[in-house]
N, C-alpha and C positions, 0 to 999 in steps of 0.2 A: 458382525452386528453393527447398524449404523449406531454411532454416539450420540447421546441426546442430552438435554440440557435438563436439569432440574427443575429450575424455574417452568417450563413448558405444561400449562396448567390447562385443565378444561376452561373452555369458555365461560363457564357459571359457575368456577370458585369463585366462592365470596374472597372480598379483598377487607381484612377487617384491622389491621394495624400499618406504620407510613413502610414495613419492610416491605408488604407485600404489597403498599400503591408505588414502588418504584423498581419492583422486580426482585426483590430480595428475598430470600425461601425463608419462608415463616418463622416464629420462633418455637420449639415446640418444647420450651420449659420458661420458668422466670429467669434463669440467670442468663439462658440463651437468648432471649427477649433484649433484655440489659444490655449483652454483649451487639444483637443486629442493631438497636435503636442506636447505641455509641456511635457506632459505625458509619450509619445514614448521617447522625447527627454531624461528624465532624468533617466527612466528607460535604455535606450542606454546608456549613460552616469556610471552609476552606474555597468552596463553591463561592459563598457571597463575598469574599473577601477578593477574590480575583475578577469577581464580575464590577465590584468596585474600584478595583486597581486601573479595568480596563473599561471603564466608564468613559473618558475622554482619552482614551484611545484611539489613532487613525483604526480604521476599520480596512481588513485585509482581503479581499477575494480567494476562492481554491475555485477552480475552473477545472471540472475533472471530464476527465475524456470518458465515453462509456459509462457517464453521470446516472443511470438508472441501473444499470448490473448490480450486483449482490455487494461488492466492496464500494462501491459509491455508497449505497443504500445504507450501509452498515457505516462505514465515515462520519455521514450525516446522522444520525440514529446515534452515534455514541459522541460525538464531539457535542450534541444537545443535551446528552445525558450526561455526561462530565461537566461540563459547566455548569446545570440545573445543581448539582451536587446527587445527583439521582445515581451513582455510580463511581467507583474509583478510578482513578486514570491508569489501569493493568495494561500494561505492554507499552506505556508510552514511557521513551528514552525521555524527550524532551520534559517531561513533568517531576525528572528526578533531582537530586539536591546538586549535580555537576551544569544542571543547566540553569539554574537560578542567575537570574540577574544576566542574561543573556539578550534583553531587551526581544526578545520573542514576542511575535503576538498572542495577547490571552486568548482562548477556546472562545469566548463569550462575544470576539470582535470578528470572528472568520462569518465569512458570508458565503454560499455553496451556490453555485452554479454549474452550466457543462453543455454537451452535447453528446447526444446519444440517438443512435435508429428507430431503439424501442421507444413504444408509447405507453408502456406499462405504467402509471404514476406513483412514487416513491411511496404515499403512504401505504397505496396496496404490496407494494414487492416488499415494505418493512413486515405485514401482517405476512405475508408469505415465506419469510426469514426466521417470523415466530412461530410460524406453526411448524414449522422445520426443525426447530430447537438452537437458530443461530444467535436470533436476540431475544431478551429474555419476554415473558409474553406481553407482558401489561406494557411492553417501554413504546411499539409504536403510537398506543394512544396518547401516553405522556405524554410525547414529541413531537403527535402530530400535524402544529402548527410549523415548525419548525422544517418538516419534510416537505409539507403543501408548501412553503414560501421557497425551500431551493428549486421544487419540481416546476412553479411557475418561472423558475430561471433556466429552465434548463431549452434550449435550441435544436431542431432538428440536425442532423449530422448526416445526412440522405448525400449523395453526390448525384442528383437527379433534382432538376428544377420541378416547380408544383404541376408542369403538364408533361413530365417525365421526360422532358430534354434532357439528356447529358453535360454537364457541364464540364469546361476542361478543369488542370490542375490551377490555375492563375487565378479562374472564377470563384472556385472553391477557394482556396486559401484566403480570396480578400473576402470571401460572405462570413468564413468563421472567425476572419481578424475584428470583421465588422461587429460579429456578434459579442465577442471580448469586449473590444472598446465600448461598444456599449452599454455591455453588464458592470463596467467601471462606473462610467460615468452615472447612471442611473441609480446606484447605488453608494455614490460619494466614495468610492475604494479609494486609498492610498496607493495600492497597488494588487496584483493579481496575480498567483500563482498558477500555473496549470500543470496538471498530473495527469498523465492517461494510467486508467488505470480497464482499459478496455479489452476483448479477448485476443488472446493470440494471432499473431497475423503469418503467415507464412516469408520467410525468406524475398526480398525481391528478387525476382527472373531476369537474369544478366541481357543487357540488349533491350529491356524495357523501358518506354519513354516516358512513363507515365510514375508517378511519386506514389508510394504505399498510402492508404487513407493513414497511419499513424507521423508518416512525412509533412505531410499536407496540416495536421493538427500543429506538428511542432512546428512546421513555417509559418502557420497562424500566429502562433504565441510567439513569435520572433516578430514578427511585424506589428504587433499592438505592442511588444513593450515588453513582455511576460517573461517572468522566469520558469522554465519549465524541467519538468521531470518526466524518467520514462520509467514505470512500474511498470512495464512489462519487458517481453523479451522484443518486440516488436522493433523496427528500423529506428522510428524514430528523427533522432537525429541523425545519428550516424549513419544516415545516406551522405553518397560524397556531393549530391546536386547542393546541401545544404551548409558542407562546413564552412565555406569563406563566409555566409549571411552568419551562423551565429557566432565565427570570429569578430566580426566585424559590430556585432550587436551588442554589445560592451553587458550581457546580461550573465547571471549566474545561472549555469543546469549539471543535472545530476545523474549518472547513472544509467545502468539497462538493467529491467529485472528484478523485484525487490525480490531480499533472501527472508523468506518467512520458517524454513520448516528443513527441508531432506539435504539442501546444500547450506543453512544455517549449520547444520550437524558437522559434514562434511567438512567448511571451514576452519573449526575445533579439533575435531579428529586425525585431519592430514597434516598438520602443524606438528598433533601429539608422535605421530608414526615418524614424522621424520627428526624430532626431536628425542626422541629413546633410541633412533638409529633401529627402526624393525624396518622390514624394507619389504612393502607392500606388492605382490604378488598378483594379484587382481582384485579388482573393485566393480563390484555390480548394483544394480538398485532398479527397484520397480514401483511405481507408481497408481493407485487406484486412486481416481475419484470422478466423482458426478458433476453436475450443474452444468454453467455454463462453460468454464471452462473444460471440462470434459467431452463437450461436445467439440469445439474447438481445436483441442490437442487433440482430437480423433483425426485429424487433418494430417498425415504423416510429414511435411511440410512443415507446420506448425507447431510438430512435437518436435522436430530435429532443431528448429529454433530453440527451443525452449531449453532440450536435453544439451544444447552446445554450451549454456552456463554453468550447467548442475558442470558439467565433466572439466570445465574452466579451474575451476576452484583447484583441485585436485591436481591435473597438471601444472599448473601454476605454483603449488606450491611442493610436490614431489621430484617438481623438475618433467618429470614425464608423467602419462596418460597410461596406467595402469589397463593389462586388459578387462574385458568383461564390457557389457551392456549394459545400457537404460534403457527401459521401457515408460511406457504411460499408456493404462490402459483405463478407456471410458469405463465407470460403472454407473450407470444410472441412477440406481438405489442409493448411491452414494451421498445424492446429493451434493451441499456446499461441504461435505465432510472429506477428510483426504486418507490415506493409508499411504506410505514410504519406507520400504523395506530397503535395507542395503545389507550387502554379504562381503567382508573384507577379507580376502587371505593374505595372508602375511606370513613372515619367515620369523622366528625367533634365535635364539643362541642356539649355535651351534647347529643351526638349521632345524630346527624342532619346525614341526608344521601347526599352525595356528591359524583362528578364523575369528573374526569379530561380526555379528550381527544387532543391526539396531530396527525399531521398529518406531515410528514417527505418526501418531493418530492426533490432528487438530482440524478445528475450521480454519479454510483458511480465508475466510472475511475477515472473521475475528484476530485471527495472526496479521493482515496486512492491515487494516482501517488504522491501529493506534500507527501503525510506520508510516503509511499516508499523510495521515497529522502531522507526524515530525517531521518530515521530510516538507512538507508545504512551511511549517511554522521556520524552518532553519534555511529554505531559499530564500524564504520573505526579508528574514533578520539578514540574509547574506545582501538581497540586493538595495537594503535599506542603510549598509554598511558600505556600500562601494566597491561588494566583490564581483568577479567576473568571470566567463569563462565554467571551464569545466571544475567540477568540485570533487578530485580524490576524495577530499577529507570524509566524504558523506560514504563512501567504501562500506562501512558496516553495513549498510542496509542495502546492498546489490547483488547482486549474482556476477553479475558482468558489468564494477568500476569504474571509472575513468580514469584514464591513465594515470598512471602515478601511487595508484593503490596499493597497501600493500594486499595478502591474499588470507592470513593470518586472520581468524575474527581479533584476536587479543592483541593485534595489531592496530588493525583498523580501527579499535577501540582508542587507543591510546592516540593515534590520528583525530579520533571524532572529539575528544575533549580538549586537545588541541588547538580546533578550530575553534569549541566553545569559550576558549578564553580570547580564540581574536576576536571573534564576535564582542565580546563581553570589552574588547580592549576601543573596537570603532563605533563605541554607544558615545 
């Protein structure tokens, strides 16, 4: 059964108290009333105080690849709604009490731009999110100033000029440096993050001349300046055509892959097995879900990308690659919803045979948008700070690290707060 959200209301509930003008499930007694109103309240509260923190604040760009897909959509929709105080800041690292005083940019100072294929415009993919059960219903109206001012920032991403010439890799890369440098300057940024946060792309084809459209994104944001990030499994940087440019670009980037969900688990779990000394036998796991990237991962190319970080994690940290498969299989019905089954056998004392099964049901817009956030707000602070280069420390939030990482989540943890006190050290 798909999972649905609460909040997800007819179009003609009345909206009669501020729970239910900002998406909050009504209250359906006095004391529950008392307990939603606090809640908005302190969150509005907390809201206005950081919008005046960040009042004469440089103002930060996020420049998101795939700017109209479901996790752009949702980014922009909840970084408006946390700041507004319309919402709490759930799943964002950055907004806990280890990153205080980290000189971060506040939510209220990020400006959203991007490029994308689609012409779908954000306000309607946010209504299309709610009626789905991703965001809560009433929040695209809230916001929707908000989404109409990133969707007029957002740039075609086509690799076809307007009378459908082809363009090479060289033309592309300076149209969308151009498009960067621009969205800066026109908008007074400090500086500009970019994060693809676009669908899957298959493998590059050994012998091919030509740079993966996620290559050509990140030698964009190498050329304007940018610090970038790769949320997906996609190339990215890590084509060899590109590594002496972002050596040589004295800029901070991060990662392949964000870990929202089935290889989140995974990292916890194969640390605990090899830490109690059970010795892992096979490791399997399968995957359902819909939207877009469902479509996408239907690409068997684009799912062996993907499946090569879930299985990273694991080997990495068992030392070897247990047998068994991963799968990922489209379900349409599924929507932006995901299902991640995993089956563990394992050896106990004295050879006792044992299994461990987990079962992993989330959106994963909603899993990835608040790591989005942080991941833009901690390369901003990184390259406002004079870091460079690849950023192990940022390891929690990947599938597939940069070197240096450990594999451990409660590792990588102890990494990520780490950085936040250099951070907090080159303020």
């Amino acid at each position: 059964m798909t999972p649905h959200r609460d909040d997800a209301r007819p179009k003609d509930a009345p909206s009669t108290d501020i729970g239910t003008a900002v998406g909050v499930e009504p209250p359906t007694g006095a004391v529950a009333a008392t307990g939603s109103t606090k809640r908005v309240a302190r969150s509005a509260l907390g809201a206005a105080a950081a919008q005046r923190a960040g009042a004469d604040a440089p103002r930060t760009g996020v420049w998101l690849i795939g700017a109209r897909g479901s996790v752009a959509t949702t980014v922009v929709a909840g970084c408006a709604a946390v700041a507004a105080g319309m919402h709490e800041p759930t799943g964002m690292v950055t907004e806990t009490a280890p990153f205080a005083d980290c000189v971060l940019p506040p939510l209220s100072t990020l400006v959203f731009g991007g490029h994308d294929t689609a012409s779908c415009p954000l306000p309607k993919r946010a209504e299309e999110l709610a009626a789905g059960g991703v965001l809560p219903y009433r929040l695209p109206a809230a916001v929707h100033a908000e989404l109409a001012a990133a969707d007029s920032a957002i740039r075609p991403g086509s690799p076809l000029l307007g009378d459908g010439e082809a363009r090479s890799d060289e033309e592309l890369i300076a149209a969308f440096a151009a498009d960067l440098t621009a969205f800066i300057r026109e908008h007074d940024l400090a500086r500009a993050v970019v994060v693809n946060v676009a669908s899957t792309e298959p493998a590059p084809v050994p012998g091919d001349d030509r740079l993966p459209a996620s290559s050509l994104y990140a030698s964009a944001a190498l050329r304007a300046g940018c610090p970038y990030v790769n949320f997906t499994p996609s190339t990215g940087l890590h084509h060899p055509a590109l590594q002496d440019a972002a050596a040589r670009s004295g800029l901070p980037y991060a990662g392949r892959d964000g870990k929202t969900g089935q290889t989140l688990l995974r990292s916890v779990l194969a640390p605990m097995f090899l830490q109690r000394a059970l010795e892992v036998r096979a490791w399997s796991g399968t995957n359902l879900l819909g939207g877009g990237d469902g479509v996408a991962l239907a690409d068997p190319a684009a799912a062996a990308a993907k499946n090569a970080g879930k299985a990273r994690v694991v080997a990495d940290t068992l030392g070897s690659l247990p047998e068994g498969d991963l799968h990922i299989d489209n379900v349409p019905a599924l929507g932006d919803w995901k299902t991640a089954w995993d089956h563990v056998a394992f050896d106990g004392f004295l050879g006792s045979r044992m299994v461990l099964q987990t079962i992993w049901q989330g959106c994963d817009s909603a899993l990835a948008a608040p790591l989005v956030l942080d991941l833009a707000r901690l390369l901003a602070a990184a390259e406002a700070g004079s870091f460079s280069g690849p950023r192990p420390e940022l390891g929690f939030f990947f599938k597939d690290p940069d070197p240096g990482s450990p594999s451990s989540l409660s590792d990588q943890w102890r990494a990520l707060l780490a950085f936040a006190d250099r951070l907090r050290g080159s303020a």
